[in-house]
mmCIF file of the protein (N, C-alpha, C, O) and its ligand, coordinates in Angstrom:
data_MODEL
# 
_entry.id   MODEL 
# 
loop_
_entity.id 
_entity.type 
_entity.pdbx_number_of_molecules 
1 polymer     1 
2 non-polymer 1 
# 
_entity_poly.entity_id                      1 
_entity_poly.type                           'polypeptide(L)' 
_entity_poly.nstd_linkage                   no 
_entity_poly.nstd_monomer                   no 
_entity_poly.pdbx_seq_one_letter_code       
;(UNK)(UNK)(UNK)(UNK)(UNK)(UNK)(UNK)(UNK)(UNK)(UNK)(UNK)(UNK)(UNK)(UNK)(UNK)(UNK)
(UNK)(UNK)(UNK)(UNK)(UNK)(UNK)(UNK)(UNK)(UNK)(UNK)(UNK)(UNK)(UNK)(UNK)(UNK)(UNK)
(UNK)(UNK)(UNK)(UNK)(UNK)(UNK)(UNK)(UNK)(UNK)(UNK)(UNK)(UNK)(UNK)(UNK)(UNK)(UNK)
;
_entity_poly.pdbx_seq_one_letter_code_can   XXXXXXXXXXXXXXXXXXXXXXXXXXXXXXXXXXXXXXXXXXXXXXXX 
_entity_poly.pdbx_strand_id                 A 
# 
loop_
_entity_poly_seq.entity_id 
_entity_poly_seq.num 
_entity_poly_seq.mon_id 
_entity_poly_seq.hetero 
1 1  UNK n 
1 2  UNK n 
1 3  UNK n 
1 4  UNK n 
1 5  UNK n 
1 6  UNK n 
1 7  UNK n 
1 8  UNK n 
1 9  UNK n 
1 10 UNK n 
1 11 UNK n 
1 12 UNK n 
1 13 UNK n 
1 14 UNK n 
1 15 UNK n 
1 16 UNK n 
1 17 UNK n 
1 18 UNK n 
1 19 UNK n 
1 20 UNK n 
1 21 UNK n 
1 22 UNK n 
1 23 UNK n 
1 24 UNK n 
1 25 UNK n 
1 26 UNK n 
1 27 UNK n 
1 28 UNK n 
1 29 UNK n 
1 30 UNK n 
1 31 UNK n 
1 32 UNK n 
1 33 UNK n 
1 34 UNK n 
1 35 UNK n 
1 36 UNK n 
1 37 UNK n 
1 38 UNK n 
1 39 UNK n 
1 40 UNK n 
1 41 UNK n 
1 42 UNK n 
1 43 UNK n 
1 44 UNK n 
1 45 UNK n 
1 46 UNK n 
1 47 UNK n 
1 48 UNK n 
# 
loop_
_struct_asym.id 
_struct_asym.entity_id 
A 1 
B 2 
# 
loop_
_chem_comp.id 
_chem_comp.type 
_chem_comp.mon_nstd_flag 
UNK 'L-peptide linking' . 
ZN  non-polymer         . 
# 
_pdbx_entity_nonpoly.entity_id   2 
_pdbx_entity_nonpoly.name        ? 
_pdbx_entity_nonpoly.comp_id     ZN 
# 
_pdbx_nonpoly_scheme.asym_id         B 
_pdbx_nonpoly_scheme.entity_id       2 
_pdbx_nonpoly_scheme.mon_id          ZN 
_pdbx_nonpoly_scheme.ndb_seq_num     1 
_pdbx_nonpoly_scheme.pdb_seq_num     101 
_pdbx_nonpoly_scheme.auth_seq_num    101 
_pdbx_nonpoly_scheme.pdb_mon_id      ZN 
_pdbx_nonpoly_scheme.auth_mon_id     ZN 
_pdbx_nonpoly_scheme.pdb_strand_id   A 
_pdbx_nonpoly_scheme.pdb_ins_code    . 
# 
loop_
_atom_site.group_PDB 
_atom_site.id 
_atom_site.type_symbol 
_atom_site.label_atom_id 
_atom_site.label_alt_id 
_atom_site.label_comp_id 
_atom_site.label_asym_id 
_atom_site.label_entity_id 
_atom_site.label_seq_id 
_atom_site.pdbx_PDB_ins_code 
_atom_site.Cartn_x 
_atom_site.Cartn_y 
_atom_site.Cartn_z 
_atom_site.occupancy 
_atom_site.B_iso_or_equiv 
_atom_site.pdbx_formal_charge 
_atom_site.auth_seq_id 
_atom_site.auth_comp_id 
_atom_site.auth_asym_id 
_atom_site.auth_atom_id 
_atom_site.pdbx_PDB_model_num 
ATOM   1   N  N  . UNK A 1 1  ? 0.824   -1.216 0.000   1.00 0.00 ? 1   UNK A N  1 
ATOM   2   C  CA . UNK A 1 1  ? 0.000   0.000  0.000   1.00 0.00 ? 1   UNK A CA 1 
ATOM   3   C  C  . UNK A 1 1  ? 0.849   1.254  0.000   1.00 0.00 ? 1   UNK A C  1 
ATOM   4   O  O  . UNK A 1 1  ? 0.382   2.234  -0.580  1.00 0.00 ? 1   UNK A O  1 
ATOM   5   N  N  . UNK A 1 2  ? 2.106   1.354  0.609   1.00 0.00 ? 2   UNK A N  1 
ATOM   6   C  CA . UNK A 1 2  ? 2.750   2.451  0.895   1.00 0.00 ? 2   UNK A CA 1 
ATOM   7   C  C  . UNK A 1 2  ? 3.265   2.739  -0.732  1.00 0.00 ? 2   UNK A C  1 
ATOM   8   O  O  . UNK A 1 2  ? 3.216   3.795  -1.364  1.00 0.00 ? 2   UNK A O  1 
ATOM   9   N  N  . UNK A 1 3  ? 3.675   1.657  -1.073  1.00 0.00 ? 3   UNK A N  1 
ATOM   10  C  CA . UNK A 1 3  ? 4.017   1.669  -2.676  1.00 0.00 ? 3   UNK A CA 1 
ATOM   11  C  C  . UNK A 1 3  ? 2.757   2.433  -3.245  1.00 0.00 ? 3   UNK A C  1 
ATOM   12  O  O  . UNK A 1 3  ? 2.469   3.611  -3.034  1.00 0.00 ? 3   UNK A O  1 
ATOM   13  N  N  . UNK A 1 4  ? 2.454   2.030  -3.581  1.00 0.00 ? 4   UNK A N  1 
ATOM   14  C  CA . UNK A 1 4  ? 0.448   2.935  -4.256  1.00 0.00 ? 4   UNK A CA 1 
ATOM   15  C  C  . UNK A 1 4  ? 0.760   4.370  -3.997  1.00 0.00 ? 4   UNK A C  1 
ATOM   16  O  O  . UNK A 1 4  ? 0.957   5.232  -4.855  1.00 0.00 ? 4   UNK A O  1 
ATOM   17  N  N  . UNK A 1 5  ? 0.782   4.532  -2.525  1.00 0.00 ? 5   UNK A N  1 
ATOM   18  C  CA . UNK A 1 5  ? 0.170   6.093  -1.669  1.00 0.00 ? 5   UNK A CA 1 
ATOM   19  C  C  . UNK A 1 5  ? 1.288   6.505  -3.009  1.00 0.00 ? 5   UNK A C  1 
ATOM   20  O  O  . UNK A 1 5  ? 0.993   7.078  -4.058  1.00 0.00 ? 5   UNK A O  1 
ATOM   21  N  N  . UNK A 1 6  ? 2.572   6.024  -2.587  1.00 0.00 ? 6   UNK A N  1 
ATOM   22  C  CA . UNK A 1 6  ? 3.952   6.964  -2.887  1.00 0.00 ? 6   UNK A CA 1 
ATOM   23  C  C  . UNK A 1 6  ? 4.372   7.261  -4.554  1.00 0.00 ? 6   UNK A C  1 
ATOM   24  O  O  . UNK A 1 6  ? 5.245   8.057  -4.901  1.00 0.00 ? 6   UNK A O  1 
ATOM   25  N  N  . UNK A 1 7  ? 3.512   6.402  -5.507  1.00 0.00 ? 7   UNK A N  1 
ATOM   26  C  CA . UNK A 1 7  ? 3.488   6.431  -6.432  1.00 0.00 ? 7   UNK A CA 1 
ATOM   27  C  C  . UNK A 1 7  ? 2.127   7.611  -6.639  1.00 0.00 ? 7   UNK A C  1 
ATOM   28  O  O  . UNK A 1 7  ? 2.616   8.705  -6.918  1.00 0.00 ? 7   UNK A O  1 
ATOM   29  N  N  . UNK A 1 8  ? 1.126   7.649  -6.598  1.00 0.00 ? 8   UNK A N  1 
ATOM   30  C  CA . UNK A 1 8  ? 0.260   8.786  -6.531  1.00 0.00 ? 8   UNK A CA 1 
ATOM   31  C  C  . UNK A 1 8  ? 0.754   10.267 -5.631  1.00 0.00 ? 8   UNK A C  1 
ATOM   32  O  O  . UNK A 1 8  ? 0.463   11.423 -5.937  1.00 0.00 ? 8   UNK A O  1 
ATOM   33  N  N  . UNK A 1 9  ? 1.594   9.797  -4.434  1.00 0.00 ? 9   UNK A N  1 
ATOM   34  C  CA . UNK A 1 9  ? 2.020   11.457 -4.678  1.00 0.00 ? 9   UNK A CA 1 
ATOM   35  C  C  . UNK A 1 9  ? 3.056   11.386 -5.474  1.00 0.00 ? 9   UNK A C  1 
ATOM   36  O  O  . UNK A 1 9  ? 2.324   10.796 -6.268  1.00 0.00 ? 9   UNK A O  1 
ATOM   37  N  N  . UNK A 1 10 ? 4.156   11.427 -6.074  1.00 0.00 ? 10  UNK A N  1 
ATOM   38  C  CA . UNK A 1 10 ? 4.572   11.079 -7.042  1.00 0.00 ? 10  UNK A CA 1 
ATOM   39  C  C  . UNK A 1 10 ? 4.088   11.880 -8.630  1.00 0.00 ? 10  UNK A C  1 
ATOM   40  O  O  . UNK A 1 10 ? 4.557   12.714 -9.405  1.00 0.00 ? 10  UNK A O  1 
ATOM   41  N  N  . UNK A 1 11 ? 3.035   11.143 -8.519  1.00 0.00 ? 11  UNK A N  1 
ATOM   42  C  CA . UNK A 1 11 ? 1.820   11.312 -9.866  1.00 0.00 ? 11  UNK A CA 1 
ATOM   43  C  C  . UNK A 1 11 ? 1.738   12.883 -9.880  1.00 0.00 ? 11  UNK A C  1 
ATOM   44  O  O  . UNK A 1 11 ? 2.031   13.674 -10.777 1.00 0.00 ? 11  UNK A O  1 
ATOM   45  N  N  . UNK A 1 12 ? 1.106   13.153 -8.241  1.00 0.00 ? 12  UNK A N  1 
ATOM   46  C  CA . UNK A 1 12 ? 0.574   14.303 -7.776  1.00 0.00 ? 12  UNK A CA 1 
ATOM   47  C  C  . UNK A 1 12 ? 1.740   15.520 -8.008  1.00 0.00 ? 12  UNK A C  1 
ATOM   48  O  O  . UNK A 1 12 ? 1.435   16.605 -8.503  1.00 0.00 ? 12  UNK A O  1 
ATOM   49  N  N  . UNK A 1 13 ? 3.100   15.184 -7.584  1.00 0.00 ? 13  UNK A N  1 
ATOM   50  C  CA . UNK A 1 13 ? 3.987   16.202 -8.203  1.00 0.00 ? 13  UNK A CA 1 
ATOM   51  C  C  . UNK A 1 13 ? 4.336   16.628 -9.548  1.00 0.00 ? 13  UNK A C  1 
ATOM   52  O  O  . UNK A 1 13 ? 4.867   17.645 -9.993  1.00 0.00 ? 13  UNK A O  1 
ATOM   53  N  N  . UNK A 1 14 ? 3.872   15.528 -10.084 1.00 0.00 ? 14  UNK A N  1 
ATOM   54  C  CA . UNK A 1 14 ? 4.696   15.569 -11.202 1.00 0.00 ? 14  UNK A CA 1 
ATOM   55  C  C  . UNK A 1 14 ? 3.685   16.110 -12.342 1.00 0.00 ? 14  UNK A C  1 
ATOM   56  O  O  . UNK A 1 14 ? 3.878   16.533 -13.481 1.00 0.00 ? 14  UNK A O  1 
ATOM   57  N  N  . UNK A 1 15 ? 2.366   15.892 -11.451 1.00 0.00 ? 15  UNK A N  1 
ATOM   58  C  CA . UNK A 1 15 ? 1.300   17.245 -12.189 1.00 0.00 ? 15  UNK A CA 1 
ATOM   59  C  C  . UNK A 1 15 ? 0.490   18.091 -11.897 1.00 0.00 ? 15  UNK A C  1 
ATOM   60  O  O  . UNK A 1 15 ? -0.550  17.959 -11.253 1.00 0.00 ? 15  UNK A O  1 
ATOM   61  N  N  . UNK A 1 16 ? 1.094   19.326 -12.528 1.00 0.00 ? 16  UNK A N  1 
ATOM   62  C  CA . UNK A 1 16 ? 0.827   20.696 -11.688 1.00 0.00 ? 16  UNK A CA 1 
ATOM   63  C  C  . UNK A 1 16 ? -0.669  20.985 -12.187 1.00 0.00 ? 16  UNK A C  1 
ATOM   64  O  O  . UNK A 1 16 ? -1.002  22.130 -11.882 1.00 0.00 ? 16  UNK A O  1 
ATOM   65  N  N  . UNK A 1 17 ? -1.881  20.116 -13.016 1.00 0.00 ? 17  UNK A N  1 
ATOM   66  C  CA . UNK A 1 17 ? -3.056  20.364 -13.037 1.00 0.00 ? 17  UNK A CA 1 
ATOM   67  C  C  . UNK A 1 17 ? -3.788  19.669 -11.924 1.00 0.00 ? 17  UNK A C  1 
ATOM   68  O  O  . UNK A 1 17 ? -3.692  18.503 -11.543 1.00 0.00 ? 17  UNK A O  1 
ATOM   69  N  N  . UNK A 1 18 ? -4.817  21.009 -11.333 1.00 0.00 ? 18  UNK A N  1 
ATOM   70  C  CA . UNK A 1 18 ? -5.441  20.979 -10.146 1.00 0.00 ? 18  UNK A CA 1 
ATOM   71  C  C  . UNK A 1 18 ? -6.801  19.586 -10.325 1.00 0.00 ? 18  UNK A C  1 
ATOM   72  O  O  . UNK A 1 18 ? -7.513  19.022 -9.495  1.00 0.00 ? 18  UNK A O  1 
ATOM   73  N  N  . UNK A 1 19 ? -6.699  19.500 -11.365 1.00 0.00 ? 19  UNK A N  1 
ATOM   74  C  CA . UNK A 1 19 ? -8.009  18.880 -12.162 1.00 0.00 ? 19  UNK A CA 1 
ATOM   75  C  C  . UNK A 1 19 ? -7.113  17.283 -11.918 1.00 0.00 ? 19  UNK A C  1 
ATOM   76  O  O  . UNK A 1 19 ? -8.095  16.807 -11.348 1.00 0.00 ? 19  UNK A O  1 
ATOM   77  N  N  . UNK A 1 20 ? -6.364  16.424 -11.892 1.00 0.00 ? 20  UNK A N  1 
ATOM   78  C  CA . UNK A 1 20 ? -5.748  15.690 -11.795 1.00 0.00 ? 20  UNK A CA 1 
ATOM   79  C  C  . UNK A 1 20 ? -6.189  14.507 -10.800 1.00 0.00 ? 20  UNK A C  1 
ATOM   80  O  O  . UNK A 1 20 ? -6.078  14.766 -9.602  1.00 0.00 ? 20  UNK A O  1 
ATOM   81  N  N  . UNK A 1 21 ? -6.650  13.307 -11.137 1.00 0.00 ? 21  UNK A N  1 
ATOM   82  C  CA . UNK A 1 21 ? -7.461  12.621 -10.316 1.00 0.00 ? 21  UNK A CA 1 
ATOM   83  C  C  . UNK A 1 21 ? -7.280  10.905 -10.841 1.00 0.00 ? 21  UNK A C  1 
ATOM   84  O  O  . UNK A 1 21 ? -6.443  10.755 -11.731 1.00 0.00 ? 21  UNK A O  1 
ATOM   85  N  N  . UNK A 1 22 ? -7.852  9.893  -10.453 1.00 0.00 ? 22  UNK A N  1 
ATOM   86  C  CA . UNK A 1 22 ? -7.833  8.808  -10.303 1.00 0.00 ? 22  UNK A CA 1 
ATOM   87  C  C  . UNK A 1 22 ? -8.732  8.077  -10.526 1.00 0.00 ? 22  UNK A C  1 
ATOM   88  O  O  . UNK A 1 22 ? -9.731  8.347  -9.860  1.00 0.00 ? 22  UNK A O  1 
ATOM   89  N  N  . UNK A 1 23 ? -8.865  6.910  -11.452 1.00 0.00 ? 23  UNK A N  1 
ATOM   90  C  CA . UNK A 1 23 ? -10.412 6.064  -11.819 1.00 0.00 ? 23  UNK A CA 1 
ATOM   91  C  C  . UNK A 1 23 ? -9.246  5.233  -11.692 1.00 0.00 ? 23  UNK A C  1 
ATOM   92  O  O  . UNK A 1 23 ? -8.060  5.561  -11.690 1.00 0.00 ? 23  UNK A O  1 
ATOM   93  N  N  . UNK A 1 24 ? -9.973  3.704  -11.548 1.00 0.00 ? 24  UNK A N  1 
ATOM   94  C  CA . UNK A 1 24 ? -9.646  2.357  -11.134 1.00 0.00 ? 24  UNK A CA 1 
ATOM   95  C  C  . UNK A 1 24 ? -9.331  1.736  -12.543 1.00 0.00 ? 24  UNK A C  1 
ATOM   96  O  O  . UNK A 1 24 ? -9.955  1.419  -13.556 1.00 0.00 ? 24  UNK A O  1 
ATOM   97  N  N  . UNK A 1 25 ? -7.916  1.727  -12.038 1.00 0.00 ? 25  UNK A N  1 
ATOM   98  C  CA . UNK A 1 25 ? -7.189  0.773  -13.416 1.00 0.00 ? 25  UNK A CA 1 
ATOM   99  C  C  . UNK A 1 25 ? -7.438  -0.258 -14.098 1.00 0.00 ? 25  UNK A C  1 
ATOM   100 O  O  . UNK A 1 25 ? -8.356  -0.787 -13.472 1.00 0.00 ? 25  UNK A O  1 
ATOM   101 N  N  . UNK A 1 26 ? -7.208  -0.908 -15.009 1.00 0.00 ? 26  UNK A N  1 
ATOM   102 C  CA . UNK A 1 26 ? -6.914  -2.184 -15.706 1.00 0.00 ? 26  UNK A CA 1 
ATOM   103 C  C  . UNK A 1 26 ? -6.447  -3.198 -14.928 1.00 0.00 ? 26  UNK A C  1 
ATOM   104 O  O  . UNK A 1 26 ? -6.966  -4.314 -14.943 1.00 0.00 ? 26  UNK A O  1 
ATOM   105 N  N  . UNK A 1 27 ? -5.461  -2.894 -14.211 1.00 0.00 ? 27  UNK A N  1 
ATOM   106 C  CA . UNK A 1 27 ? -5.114  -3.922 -13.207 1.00 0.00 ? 27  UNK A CA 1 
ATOM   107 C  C  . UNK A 1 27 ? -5.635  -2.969 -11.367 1.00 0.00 ? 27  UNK A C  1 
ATOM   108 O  O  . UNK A 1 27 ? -5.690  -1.839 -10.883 1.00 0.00 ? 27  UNK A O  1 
ATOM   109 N  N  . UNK A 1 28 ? -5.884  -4.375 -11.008 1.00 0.00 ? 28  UNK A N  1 
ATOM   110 C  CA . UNK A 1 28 ? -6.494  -3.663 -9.735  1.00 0.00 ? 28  UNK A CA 1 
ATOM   111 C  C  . UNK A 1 28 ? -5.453  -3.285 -8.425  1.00 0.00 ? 28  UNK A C  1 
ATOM   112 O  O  . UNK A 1 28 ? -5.822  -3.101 -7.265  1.00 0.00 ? 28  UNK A O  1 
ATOM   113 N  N  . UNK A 1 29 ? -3.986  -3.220 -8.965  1.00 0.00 ? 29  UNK A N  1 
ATOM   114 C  CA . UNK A 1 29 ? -3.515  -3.057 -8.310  1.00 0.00 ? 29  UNK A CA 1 
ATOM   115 C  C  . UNK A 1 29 ? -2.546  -1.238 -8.470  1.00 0.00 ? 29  UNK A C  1 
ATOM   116 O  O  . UNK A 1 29 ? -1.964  -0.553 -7.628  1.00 0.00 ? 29  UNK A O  1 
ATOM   117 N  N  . UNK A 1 30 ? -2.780  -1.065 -9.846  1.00 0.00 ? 30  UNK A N  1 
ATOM   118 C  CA . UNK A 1 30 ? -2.604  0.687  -9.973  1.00 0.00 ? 30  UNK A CA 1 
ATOM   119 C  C  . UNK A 1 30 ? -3.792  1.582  -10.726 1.00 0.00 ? 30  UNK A C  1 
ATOM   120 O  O  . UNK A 1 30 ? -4.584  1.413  -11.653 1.00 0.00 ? 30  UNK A O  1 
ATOM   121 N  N  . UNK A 1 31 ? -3.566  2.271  -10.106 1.00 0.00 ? 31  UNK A N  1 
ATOM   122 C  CA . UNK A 1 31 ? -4.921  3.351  -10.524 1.00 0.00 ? 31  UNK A CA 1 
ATOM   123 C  C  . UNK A 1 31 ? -4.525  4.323  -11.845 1.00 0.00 ? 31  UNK A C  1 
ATOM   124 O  O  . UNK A 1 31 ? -3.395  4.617  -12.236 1.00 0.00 ? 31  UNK A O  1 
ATOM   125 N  N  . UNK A 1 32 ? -5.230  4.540  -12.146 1.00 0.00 ? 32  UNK A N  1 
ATOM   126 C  CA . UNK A 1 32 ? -5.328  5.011  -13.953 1.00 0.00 ? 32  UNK A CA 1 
ATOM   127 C  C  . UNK A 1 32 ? -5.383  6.461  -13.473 1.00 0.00 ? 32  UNK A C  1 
ATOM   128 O  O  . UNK A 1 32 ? -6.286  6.910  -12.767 1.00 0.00 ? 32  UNK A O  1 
ATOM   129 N  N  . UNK A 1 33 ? -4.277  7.186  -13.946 1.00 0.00 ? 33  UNK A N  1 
ATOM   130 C  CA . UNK A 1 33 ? -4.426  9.117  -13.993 1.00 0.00 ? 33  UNK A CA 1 
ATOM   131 C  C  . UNK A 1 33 ? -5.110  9.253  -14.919 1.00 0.00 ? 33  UNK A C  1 
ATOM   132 O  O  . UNK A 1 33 ? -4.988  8.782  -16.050 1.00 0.00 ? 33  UNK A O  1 
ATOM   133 N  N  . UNK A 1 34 ? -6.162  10.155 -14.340 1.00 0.00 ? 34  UNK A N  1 
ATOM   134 C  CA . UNK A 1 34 ? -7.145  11.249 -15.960 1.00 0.00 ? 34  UNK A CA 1 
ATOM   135 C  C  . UNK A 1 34 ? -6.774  12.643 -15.226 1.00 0.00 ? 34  UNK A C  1 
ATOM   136 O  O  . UNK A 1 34 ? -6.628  12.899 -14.030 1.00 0.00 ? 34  UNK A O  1 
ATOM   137 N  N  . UNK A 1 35 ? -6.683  13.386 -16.290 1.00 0.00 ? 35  UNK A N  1 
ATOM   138 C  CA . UNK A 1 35 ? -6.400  14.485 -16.452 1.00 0.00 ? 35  UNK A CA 1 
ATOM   139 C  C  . UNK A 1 35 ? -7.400  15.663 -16.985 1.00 0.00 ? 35  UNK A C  1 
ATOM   140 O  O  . UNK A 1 35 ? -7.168  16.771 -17.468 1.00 0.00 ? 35  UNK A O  1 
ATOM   141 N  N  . UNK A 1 36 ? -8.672  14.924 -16.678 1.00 0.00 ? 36  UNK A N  1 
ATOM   142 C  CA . UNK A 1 36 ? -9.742  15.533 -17.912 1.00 0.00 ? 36  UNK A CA 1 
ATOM   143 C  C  . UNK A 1 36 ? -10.891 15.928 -16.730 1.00 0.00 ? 36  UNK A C  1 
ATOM   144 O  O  . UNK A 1 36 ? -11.186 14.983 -15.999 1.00 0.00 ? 36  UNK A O  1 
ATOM   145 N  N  . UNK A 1 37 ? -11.364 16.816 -16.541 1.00 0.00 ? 37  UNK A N  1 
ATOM   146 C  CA . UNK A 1 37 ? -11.599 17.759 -15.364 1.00 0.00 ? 37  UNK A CA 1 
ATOM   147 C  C  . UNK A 1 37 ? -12.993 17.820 -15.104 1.00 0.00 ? 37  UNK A C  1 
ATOM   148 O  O  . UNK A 1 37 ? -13.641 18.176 -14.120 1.00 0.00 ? 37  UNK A O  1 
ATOM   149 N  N  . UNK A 1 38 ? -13.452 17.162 -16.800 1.00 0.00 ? 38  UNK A N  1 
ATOM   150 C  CA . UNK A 1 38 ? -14.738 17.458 -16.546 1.00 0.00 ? 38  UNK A CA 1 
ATOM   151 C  C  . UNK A 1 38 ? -15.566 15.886 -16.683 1.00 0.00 ? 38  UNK A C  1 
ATOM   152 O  O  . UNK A 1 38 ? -16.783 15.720 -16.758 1.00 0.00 ? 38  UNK A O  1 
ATOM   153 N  N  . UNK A 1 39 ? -14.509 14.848 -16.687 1.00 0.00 ? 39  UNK A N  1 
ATOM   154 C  CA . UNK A 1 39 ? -15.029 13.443 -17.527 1.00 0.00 ? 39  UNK A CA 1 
ATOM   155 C  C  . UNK A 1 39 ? -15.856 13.133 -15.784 1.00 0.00 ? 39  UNK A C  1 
ATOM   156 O  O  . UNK A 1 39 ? -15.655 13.398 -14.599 1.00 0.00 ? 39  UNK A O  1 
ATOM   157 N  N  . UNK A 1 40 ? -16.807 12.440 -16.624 1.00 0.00 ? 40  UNK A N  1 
ATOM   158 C  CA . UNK A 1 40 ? -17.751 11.915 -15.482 1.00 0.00 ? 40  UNK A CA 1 
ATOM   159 C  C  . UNK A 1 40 ? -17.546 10.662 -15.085 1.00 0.00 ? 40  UNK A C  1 
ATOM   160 O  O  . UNK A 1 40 ? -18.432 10.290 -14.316 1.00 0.00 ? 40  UNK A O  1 
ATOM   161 N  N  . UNK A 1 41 ? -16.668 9.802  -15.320 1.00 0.00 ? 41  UNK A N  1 
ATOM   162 C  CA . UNK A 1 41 ? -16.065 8.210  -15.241 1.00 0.00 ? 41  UNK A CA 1 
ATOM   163 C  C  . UNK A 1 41 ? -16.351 8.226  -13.218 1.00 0.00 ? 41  UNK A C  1 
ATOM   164 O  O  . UNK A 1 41 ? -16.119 9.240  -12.558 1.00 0.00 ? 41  UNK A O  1 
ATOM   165 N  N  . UNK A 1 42 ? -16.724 7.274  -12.762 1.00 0.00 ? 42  UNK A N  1 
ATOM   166 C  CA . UNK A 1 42 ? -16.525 7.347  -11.323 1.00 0.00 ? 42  UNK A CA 1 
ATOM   167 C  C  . UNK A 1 42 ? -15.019 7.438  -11.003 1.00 0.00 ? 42  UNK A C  1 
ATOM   168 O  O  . UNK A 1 42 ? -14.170 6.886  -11.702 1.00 0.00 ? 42  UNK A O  1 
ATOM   169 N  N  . UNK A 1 43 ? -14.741 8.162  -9.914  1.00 0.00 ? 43  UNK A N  1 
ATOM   170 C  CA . UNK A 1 43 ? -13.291 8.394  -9.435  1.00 0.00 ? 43  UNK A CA 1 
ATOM   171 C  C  . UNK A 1 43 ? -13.148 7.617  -8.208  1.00 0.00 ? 43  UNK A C  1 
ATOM   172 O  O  . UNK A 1 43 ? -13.835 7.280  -7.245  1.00 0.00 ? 43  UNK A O  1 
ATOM   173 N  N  . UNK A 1 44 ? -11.946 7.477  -8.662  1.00 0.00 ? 44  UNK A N  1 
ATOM   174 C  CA . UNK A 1 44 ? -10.932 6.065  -7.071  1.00 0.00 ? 44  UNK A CA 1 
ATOM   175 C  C  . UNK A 1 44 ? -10.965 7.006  -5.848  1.00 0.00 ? 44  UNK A C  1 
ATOM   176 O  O  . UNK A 1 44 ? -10.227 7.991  -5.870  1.00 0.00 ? 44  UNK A O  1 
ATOM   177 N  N  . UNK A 1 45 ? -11.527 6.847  -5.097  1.00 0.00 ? 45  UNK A N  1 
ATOM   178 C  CA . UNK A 1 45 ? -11.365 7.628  -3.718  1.00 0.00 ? 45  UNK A CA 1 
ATOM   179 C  C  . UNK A 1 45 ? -9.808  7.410  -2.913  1.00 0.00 ? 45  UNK A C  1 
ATOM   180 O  O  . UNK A 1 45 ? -9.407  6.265  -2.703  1.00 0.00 ? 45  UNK A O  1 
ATOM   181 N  N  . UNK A 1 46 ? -9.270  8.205  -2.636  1.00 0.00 ? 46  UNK A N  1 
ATOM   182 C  CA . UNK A 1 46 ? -7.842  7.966  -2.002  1.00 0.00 ? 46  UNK A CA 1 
ATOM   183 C  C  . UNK A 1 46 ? -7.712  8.071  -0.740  1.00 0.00 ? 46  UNK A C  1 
ATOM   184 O  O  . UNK A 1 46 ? -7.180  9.142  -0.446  1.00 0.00 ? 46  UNK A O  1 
ATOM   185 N  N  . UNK A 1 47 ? -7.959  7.442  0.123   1.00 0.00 ? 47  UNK A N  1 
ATOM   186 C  CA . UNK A 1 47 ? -7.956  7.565  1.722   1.00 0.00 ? 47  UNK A CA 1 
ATOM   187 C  C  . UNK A 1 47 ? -6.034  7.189  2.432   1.00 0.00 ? 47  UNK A C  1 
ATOM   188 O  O  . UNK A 1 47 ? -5.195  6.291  2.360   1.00 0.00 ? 47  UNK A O  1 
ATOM   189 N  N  . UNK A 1 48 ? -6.195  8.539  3.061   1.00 0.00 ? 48  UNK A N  1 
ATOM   190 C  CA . UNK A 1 48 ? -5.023  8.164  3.809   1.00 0.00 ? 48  UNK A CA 1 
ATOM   191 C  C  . UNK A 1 48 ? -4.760  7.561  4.621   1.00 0.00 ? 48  UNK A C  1 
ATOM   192 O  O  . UNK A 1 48 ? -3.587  7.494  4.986   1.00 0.00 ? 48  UNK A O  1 
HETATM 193 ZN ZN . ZN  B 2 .  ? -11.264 11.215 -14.987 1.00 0.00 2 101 ZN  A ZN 1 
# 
């Protein structure tokens, strides 16, 4: 899990759009970046 968190902040630095978010991957073990601000896809909730 710490792997996951640290790869999404990671993600999170490495993109400076505020719109920048998470839907549930292809594999269920990494989460898919969208970048698209307005797409209605359900989003991966990220709990710390
Ligand atoms: Zn999206």
């Amino acid at each position: 899990m710490s792997k996951l968190v640290s790869a999404i902040k990671r993600t999170f630095a490495d993109a400076a759009a505020p719109t920048v978010h998470f839907h549930q991957g292809t594999t269920n073990s990494f989460p898919e970046v969208c970048h698209e601000g307005a797409c209605e896809r359900p989003r991966l909730s990220v709990r710390g």
